[in-house]
Structure formats: structure tokens, C-alpha cells
N, C-alpha and C positions, 0 to 999 in steps of 0.2 A: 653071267646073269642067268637066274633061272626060273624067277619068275615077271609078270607082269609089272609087278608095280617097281622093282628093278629097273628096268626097261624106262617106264614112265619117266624115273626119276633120272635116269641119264638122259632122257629128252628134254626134261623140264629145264633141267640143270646148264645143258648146251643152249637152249633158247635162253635164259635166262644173259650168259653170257653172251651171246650176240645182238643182246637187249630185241629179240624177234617177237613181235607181238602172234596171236593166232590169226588175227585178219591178214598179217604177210605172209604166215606161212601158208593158210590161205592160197593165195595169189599164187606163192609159189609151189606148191604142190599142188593144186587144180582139186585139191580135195575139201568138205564140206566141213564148215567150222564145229559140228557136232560129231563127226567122226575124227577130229583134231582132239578136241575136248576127251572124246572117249578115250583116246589112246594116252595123251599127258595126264590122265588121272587114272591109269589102270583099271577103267571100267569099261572098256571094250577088248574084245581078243582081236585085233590086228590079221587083216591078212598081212602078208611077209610086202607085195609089192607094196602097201601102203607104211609100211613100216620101211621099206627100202625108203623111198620118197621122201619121209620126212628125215629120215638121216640126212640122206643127201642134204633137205636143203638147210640143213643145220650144221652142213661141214663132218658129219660122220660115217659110217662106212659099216655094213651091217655083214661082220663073218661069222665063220663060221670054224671052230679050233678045236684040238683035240683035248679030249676033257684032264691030259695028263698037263697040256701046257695051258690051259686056263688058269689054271690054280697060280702058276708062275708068276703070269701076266697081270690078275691080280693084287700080288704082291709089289709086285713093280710099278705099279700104280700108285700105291698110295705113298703119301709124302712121306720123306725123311724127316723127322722129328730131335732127331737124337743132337741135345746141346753138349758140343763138346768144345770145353774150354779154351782157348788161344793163351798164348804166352800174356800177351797183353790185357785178355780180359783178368786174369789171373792177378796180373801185376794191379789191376788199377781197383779190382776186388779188396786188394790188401791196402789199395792207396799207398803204395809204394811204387819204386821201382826194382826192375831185377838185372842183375848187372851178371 
């Protein structure tokens, strides 16, 4: 990630998935619903500990990698796409069977 709204968007993304509203994260990071606000819309610059925090309480983990093995990591993240046909799908494509 390398800029802000990056960031946001993995935040937003994780909350989303853990259905966490801002008034919990709120509660659980001890921090102020408009510095929550700032940082899930890429309109504030985060210090790092408040940025630490809210990972945390979203289940994520703020490191820190080398720029050769980011690009990797990256990559390995994003889903496998690729449809590759089965015996069966093939066979049932044809509405046949294959013997």
C-alpha cells in the first residue's frame, strides 16, 4: 500500500467484514468517532499508533516489508480467477458423456 486511501480501503473493507460499526470501534480503540471517520475516508494522515489500533481491533496487523517482497505478496493476494475446465464439466458442456 502506498498511499492513504489504500490503507482506508483495507480498513473499510475489514470493518465491513466483521459487520464493526464506528461507535464499536469506538469503544474499542478508545479513539474519537471523527479521527475513526478521518482515517476510513483517507482524509486524515494517521499517526502510526492510531493506525496500529485500529488494525488491531479489526483483526489486522500493521508491517512493515521489503519493497522487493511487497510486490510478491500482492500478487498472492489477489484471487485465482482462472476457469479451468474439469473432465465433467466438459463432458456435460457437450451433453454427452466421455468414456
Amino acid at each position: 500500500m502506498k498511499t492513504l486511501r489504500e490503507i482506508a480501503d483495507v480498513l473499510k473493507a475489514a470493518q465491513h467484514e466483521k459487520s464493526m460499526t464506528v461507535t464499536r470501534l469506538v469503544e474499542e480503540t478508545g479513539l474519537t468517532a471523527v479521527t475513526l471517520r478521518g482515517l476510513l475516508t483517507a482524509k486524515t494522515d494517521p499517526q502510526l499508533t492510531t493506525l496500529m489500533a485500529v488494525a488491531d481491533a479489526l483483526g489486522l496487523e500493521v508491517m512493515l516489508v521489503p519493497q522487493a517482497i511487497s510486490a510478491s505478496l500482492a500478487v498472492a493476494a489477489q484471487p485465482n480467477h482462472i476457469d479451468v475446465p474439469t473432465l465433467v464439466s466438459s463432458a456435460l458442456k457437450r451433453g454427452g458423456t466421455s468414456k
